[in-house]
Biopython code that builds the backbone (N, CA, C, O; Angstrom):
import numpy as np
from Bio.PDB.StructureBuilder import StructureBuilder

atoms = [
    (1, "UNK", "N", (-8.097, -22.723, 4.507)),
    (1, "UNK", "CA", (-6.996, -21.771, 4.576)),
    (1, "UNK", "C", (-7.067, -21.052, 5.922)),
    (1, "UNK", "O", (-8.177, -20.893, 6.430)),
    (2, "UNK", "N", (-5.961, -20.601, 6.544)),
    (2, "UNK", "CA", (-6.258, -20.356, 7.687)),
    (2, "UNK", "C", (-6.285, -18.647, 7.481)),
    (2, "UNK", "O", (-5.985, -18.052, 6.446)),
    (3, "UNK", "N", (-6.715, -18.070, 8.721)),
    (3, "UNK", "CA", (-7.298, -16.872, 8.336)),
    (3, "UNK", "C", (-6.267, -15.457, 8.161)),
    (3, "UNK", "O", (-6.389, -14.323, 7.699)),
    (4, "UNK", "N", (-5.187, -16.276, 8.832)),
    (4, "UNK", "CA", (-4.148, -15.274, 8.603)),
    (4, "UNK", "C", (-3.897, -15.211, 7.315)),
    (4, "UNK", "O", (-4.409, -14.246, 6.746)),
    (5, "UNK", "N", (-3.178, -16.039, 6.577)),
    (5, "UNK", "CA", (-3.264, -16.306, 5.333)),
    (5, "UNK", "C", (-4.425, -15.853, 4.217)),
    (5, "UNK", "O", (-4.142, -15.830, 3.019)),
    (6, "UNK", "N", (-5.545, -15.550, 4.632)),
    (6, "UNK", "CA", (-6.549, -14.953, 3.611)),
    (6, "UNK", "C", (-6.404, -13.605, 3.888)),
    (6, "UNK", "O", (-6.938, -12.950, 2.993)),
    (7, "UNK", "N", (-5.911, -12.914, 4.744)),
    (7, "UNK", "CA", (-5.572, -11.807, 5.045)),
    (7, "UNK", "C", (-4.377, -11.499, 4.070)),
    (7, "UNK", "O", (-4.411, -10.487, 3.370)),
    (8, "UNK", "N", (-3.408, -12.305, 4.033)),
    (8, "UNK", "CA", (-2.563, -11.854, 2.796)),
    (8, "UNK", "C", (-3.193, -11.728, 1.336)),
    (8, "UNK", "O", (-2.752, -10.865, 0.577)),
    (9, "UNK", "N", (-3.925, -12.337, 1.052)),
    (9, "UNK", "CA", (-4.456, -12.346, 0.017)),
    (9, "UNK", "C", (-5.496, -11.022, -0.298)),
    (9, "UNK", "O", (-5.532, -10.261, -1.265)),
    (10, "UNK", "N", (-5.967, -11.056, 0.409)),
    (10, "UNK", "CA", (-7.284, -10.171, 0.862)),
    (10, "UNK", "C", (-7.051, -8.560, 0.545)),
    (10, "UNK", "O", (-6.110, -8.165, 1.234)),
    (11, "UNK", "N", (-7.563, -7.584, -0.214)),
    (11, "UNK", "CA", (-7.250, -6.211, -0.137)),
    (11, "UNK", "C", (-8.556, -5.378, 0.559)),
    (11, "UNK", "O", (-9.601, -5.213, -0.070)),
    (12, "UNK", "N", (-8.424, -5.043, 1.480)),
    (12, "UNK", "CA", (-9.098, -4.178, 2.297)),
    (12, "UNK", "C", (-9.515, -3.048, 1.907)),
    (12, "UNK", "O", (-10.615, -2.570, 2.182)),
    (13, "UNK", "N", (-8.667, -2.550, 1.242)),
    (13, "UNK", "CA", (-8.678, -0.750, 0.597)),
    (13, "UNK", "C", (-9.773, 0.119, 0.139)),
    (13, "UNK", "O", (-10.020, 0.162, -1.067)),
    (14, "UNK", "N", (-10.164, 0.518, 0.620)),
    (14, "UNK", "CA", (-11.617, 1.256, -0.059)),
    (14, "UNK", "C", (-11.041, 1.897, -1.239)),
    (14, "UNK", "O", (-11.397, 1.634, -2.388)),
    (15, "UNK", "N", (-10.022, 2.858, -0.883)),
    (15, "UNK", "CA", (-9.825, 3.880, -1.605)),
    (15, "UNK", "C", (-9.583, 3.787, -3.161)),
    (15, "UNK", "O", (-8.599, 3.123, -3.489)),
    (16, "UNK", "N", (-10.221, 4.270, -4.016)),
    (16, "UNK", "CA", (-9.655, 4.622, -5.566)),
    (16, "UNK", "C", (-7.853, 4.485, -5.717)),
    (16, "UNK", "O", (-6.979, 4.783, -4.903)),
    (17, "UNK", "N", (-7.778, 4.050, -6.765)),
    (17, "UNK", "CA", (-6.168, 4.538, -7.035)),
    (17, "UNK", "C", (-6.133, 4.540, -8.780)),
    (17, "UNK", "O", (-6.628, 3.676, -9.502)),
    (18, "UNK", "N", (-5.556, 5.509, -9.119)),
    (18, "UNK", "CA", (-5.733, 5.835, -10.419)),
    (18, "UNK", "C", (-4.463, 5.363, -10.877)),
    (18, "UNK", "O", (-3.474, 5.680, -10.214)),
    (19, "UNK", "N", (-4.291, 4.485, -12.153)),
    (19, "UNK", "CA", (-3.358, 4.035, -12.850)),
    (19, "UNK", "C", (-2.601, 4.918, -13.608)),
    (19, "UNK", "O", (-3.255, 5.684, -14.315)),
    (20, "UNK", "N", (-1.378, 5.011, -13.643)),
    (20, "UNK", "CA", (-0.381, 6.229, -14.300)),
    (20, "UNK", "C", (0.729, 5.383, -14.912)),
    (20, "UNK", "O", (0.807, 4.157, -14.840)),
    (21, "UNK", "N", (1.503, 6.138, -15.473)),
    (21, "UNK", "CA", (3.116, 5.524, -15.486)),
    (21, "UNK", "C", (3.717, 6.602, -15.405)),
    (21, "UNK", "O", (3.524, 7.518, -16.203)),
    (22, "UNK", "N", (4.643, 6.669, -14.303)),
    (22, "UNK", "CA", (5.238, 7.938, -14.233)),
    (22, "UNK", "C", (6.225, 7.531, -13.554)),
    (22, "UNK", "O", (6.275, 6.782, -12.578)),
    (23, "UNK", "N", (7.491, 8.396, -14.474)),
    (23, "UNK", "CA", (8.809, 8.129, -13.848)),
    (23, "UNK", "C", (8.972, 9.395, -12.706)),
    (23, "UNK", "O", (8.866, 10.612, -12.859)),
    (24, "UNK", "N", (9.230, 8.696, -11.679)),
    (24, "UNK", "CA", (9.020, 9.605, -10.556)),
    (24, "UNK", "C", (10.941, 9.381, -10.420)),
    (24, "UNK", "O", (11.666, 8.482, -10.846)),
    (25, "UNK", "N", (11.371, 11.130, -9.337)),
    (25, "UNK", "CA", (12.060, 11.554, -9.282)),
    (25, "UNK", "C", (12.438, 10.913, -7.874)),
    (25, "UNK", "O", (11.770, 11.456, -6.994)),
    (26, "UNK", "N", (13.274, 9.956, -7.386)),
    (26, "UNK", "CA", (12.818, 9.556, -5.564)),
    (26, "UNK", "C", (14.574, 9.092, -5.140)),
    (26, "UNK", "O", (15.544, 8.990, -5.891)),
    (27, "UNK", "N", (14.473, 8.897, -3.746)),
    (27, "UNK", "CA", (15.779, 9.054, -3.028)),
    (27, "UNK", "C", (15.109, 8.163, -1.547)),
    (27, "UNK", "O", (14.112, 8.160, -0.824)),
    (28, "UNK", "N", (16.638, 7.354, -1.745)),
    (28, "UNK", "CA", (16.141, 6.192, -0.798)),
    (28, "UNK", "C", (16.722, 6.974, 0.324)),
    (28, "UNK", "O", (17.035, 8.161, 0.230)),
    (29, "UNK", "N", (16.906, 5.909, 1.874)),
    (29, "UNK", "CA", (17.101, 6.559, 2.937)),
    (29, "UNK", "C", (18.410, 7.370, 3.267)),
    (29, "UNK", "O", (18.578, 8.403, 3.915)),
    (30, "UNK", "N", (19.421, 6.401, 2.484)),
    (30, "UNK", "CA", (20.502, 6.955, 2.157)),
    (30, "UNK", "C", (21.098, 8.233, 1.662)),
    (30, "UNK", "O", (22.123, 8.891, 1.838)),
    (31, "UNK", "N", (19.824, 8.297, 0.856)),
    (31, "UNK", "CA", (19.533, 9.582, -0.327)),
    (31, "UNK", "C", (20.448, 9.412, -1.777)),
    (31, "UNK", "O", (20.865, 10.272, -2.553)),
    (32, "UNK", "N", (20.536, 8.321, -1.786)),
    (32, "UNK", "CA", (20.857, 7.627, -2.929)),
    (32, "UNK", "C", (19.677, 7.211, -4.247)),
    (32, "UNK", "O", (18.874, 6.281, -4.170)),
    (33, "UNK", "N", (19.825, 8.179, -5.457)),
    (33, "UNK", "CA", (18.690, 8.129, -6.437)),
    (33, "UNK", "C", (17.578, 6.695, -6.789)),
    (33, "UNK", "O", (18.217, 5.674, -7.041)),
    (34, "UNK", "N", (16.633, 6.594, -6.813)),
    (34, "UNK", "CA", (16.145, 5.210, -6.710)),
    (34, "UNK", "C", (15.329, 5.639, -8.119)),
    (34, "UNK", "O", (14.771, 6.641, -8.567)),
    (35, "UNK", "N", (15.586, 4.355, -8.509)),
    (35, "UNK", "CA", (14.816, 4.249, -9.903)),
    (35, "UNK", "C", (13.615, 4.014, -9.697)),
    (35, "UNK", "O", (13.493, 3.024, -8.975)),
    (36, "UNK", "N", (11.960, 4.793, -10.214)),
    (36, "UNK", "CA", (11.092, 4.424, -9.507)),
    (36, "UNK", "C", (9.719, 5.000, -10.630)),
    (36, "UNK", "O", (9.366, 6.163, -10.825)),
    (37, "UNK", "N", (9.252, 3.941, -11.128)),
    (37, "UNK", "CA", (8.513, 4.042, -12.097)),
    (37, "UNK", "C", (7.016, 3.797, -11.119)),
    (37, "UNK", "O", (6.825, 2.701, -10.592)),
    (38, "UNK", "N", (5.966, 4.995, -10.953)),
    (38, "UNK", "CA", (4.612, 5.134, -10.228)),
    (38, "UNK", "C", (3.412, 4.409, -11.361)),
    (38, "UNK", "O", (2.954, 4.748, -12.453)),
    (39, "UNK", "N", (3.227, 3.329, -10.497)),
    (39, "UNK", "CA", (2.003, 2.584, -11.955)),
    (39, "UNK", "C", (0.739, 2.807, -11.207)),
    (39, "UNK", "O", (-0.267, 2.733, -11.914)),
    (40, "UNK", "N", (0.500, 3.121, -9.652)),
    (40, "UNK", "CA", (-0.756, 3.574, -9.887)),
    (40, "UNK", "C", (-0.807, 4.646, -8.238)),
    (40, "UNK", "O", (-0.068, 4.270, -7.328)),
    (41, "UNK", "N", (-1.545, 5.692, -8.048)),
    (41, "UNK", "CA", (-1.749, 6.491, -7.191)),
    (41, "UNK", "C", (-2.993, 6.717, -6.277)),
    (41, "UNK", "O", (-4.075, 6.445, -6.797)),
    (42, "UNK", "N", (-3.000, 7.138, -5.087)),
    (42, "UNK", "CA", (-4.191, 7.565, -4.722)),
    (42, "UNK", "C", (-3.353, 8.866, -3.538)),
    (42, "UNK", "O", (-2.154, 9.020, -3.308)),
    (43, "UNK", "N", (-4.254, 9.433, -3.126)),
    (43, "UNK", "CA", (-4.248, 10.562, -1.873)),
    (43, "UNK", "C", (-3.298, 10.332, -0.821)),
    (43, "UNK", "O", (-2.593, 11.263, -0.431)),
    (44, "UNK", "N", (-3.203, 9.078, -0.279)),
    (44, "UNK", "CA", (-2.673, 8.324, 0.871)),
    (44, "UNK", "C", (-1.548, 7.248, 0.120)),
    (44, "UNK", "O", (-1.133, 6.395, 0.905)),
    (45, "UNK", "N", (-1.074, 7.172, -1.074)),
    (45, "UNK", "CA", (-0.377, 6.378, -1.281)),
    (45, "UNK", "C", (0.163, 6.207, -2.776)),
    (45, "UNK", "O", (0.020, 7.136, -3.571)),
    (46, "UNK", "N", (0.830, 4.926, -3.179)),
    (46, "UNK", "CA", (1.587, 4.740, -4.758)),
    (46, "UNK", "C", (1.716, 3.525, -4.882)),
    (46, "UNK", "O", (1.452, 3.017, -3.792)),
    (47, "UNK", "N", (1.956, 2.838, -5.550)),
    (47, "UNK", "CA", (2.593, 1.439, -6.321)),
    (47, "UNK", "C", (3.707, 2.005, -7.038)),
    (47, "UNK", "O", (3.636, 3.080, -7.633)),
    (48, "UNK", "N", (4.793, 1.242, -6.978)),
    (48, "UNK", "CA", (5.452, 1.885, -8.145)),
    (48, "UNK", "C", (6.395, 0.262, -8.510)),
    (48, "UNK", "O", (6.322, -0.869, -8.030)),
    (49, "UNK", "N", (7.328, 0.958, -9.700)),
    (49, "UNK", "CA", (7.921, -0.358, -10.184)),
    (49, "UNK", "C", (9.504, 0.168, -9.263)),
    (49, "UNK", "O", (9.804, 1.351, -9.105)),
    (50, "UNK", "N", (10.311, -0.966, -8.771)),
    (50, "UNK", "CA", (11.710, -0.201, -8.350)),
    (50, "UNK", "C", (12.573, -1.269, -8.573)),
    (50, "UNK", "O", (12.157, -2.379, -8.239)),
    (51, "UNK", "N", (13.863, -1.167, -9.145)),
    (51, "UNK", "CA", (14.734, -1.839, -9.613)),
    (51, "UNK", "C", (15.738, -2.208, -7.750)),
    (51, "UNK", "O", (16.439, -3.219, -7.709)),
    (52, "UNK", "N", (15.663, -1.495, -6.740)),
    (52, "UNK", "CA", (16.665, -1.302, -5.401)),
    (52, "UNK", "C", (15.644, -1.750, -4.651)),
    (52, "UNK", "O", (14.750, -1.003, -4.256)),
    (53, "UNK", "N", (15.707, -3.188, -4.361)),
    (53, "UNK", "CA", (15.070, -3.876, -2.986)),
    (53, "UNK", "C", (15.052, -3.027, -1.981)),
    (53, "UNK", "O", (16.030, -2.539, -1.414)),
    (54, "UNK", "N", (13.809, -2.833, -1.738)),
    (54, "UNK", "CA", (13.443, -2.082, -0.043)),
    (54, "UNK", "C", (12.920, -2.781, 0.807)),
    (54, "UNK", "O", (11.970, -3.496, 0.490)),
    (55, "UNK", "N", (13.448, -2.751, 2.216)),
    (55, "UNK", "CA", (12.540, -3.559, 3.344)),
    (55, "UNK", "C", (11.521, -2.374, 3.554)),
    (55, "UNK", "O", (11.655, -1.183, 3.276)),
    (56, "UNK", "N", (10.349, -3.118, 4.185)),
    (56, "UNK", "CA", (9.307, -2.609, 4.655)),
    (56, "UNK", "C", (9.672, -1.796, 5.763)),
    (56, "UNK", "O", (10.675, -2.186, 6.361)),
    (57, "UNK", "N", (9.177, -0.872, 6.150)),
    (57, "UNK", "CA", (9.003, 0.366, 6.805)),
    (57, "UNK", "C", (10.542, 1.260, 6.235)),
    (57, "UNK", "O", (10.860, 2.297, 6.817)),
    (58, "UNK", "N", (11.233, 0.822, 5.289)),
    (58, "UNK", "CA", (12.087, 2.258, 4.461)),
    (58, "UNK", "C", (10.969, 3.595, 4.078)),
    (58, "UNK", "O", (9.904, 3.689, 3.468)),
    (59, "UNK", "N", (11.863, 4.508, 4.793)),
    (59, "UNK", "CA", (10.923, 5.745, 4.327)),
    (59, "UNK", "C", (11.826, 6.644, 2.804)),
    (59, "UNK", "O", (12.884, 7.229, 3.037)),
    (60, "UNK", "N", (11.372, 6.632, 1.670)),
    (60, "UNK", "CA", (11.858, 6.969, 0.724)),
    (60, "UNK", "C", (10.809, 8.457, 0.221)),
    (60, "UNK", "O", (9.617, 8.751, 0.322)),
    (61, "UNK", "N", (12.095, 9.135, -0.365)),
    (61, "UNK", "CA", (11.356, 10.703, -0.766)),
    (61, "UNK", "C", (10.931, 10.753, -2.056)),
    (61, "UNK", "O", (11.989, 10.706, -2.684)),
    (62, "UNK", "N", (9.823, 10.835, -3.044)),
    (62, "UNK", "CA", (9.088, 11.186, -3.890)),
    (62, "UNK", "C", (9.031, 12.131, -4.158)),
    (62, "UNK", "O", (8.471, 12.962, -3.443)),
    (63, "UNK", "N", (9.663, 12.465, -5.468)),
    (63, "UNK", "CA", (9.197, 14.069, -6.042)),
    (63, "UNK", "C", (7.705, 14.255, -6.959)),
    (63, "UNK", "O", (7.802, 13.831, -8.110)),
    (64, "UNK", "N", (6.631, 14.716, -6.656)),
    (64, "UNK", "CA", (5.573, 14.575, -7.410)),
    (64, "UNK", "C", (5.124, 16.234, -8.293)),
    (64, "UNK", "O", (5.312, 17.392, -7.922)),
    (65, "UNK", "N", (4.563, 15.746, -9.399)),
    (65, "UNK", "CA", (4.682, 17.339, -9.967)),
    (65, "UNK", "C", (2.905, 17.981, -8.883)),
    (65, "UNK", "O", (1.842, 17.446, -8.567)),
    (66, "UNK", "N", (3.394, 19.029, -8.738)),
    (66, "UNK", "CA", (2.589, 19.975, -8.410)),
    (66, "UNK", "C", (2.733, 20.374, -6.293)),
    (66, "UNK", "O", (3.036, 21.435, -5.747)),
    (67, "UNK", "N", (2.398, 19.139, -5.715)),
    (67, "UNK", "CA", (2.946, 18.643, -4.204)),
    (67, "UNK", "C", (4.312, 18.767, -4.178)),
    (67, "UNK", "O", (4.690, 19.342, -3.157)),
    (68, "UNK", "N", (5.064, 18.489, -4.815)),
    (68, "UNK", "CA", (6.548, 18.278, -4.188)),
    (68, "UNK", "C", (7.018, 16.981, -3.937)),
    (68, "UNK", "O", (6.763, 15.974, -4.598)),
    (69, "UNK", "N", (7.868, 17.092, -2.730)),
    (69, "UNK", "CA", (8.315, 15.985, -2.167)),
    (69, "UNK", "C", (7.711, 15.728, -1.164)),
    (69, "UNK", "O", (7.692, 16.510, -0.213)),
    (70, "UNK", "N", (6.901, 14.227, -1.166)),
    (70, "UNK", "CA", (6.233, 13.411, -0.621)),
    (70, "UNK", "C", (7.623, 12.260, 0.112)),
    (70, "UNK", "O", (8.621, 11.837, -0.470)),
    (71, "UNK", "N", (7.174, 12.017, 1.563)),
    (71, "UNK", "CA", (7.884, 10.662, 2.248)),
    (71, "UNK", "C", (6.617, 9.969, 1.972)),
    (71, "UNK", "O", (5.492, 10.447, 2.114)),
    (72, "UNK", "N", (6.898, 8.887, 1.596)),
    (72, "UNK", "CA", (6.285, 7.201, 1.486)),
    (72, "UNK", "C", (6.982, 6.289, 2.498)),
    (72, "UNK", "O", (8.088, 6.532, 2.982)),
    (73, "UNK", "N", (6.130, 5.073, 2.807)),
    (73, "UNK", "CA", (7.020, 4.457, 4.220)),
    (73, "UNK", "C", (6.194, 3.241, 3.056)),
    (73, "UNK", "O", (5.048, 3.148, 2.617)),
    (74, "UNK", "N", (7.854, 2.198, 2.823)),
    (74, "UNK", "CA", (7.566, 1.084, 1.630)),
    (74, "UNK", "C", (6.486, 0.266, 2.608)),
    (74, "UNK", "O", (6.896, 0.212, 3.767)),
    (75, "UNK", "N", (5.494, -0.232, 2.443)),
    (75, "UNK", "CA", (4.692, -1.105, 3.270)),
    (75, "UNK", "C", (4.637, -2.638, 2.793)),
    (75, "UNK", "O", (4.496, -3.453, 3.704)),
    (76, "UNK", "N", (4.697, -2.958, 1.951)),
    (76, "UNK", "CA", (5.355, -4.061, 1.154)),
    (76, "UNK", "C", (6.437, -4.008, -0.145)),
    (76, "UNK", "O", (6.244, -2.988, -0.808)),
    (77, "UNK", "N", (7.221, -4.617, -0.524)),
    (77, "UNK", "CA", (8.194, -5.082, -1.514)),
    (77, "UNK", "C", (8.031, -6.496, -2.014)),
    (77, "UNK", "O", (8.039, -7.479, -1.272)),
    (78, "UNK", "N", (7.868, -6.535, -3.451)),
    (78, "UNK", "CA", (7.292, -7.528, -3.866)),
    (78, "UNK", "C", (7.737, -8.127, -5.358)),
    (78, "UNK", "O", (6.906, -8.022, -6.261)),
    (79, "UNK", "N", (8.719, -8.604, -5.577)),
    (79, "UNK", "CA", (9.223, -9.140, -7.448)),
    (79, "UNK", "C", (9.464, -7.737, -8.860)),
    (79, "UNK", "O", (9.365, -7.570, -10.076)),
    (80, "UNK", "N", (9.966, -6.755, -7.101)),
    (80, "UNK", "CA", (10.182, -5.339, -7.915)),
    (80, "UNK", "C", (9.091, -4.857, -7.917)),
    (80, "UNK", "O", (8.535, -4.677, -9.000)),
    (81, "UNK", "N", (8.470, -4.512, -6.741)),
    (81, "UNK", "CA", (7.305, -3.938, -6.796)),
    (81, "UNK", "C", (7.226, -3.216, -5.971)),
    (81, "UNK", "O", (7.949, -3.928, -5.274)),
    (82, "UNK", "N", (6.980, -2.277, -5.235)),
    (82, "UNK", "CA", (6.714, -1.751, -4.146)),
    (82, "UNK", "C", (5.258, -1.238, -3.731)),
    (82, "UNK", "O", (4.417, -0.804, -4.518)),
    (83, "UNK", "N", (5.118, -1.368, -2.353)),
    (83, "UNK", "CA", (3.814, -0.218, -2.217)),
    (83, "UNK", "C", (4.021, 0.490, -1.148)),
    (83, "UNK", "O", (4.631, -0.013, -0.205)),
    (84, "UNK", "N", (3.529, 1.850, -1.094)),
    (84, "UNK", "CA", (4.094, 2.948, -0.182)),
    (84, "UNK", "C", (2.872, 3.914, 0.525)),
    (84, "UNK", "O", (1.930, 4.163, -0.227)),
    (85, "UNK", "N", (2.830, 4.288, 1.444)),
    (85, "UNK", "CA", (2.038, 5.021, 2.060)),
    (85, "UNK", "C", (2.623, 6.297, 2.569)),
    (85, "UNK", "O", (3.452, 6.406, 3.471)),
    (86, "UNK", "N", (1.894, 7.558, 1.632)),
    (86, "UNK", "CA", (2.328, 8.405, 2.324)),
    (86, "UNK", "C", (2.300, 9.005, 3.689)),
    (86, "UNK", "O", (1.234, 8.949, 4.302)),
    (87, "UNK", "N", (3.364, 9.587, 4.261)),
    (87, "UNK", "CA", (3.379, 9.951, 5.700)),
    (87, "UNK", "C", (2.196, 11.035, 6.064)),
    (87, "UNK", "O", (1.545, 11.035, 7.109)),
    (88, "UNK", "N", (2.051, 12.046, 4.867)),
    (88, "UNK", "CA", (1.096, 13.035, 5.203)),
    (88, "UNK", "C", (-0.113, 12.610, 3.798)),
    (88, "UNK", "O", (0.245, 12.180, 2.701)),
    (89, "UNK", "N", (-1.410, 12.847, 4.177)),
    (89, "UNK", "CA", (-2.225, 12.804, 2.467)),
    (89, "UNK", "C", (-1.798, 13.897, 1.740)),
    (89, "UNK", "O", (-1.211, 14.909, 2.122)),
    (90, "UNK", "N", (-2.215, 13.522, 0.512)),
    (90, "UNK", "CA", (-2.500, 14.809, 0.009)),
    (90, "UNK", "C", (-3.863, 15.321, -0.048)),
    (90, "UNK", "O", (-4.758, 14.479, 0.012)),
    (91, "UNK", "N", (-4.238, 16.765, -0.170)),
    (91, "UNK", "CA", (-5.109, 16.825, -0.692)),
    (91, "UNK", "C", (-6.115, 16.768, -1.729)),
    (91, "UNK", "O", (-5.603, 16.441, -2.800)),
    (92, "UNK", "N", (-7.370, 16.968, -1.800)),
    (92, "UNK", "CA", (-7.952, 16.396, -2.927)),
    (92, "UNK", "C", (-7.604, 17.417, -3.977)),
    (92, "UNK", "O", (-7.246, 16.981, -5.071)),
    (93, "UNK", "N", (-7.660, 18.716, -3.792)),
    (93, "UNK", "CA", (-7.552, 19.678, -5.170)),
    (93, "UNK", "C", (-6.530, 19.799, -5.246)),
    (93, "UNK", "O", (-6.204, 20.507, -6.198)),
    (94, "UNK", "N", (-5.496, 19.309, -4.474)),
    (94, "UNK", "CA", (-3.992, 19.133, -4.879)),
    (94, "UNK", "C", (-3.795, 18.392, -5.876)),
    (94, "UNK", "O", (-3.255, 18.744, -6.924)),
    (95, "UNK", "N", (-4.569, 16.440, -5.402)),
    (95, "UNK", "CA", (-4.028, 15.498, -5.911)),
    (95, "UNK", "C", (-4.767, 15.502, -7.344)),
    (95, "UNK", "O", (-4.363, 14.723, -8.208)),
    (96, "UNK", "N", (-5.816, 16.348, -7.601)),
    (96, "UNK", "CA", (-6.288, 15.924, -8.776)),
    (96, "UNK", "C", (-5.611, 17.011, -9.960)),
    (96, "UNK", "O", (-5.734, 16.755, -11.158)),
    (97, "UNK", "N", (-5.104, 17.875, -9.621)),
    (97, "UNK", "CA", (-4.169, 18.814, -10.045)),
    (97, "UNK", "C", (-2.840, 18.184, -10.760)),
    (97, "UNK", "O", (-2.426, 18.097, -11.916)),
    (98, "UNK", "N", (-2.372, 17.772, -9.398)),
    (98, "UNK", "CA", (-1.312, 16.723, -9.752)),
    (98, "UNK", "C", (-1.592, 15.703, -10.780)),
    (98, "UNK", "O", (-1.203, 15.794, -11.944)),
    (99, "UNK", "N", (-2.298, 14.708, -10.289)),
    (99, "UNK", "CA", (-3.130, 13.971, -11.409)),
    (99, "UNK", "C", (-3.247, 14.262, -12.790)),
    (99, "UNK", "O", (-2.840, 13.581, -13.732)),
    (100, "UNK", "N", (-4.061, 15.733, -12.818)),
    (100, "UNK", "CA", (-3.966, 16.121, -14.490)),
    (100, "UNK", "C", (-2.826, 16.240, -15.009)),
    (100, "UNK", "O", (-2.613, 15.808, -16.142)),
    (101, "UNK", "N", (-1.438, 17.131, -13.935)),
    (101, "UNK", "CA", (-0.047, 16.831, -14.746)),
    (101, "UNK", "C", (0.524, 15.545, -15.358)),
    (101, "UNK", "O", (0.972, 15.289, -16.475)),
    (102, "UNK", "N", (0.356, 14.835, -14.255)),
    (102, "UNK", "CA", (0.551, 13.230, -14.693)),
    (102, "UNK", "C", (0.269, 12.786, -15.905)),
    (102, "UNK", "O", (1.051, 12.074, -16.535)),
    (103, "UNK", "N", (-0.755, 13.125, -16.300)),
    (103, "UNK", "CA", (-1.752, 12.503, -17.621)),
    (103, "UNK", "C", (-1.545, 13.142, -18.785)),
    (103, "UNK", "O", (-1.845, 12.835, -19.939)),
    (104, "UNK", "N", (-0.774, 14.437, -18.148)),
    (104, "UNK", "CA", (-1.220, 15.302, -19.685)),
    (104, "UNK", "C", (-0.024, 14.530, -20.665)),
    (104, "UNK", "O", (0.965, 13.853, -20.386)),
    (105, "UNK", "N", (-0.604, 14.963, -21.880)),
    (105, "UNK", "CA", (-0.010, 14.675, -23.150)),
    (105, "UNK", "C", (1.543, 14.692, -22.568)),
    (105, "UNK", "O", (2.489, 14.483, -23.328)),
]
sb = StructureBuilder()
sb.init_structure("model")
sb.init_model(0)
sb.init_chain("A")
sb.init_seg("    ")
for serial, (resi, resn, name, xyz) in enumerate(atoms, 1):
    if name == "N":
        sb.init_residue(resn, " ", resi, " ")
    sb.init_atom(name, np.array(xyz, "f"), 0.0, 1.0, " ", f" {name:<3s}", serial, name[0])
structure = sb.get_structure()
């Protein structure tokens, strides 16, 4: 396989990302409502499920409980999938804050 190609395959990511389902509140560039179900999170980023094809580098707005509104820049789009990197992190006693809203009952 050539090596570019194992690079697609390949996940680099150190970082944790905690699995959720959360119907997130979000607005494409347009600012047109985007349907956008968050299946998993970390500090620097999201997965989510999205019904509105995005090209890569769309910057779309995220409403998250506790942070606010987060920009994400889509970094891949994938069979209704997205993955997004936020523009700024969050912080940690933010995100785990946030986090507990997410989860609660």
């Amino acid at each position: 396989m050539a090596q570019s190609a194992q690079r697609i395959f390949h996940d680099d990511r150190a970082e944790h990302r905690d699995h959720v389902h959360w119907r997130a509140r979000a607005f494409g560039p347009d600012a047109r409502p985007l349907s956008l179900t968050i299946v998993n999170l970390s500090p620097h980023g999201l997965m989510a499920r999205c019904d509105t094809e995005l090209a890569e580098g769309t910057r779309i707005r995220v409403t998250l409980p506790v942070v606010g509104v987060v920009v994400a820049e889509v970094r891949w789009s994938l069979g209704g999938r997205i993955g997004g990197r936020f523009g700024q992190g969050i912080d940690r006693a933010s995100y785990y804050e946030m986090l507990a809203a997410i989860l609660r009952p």
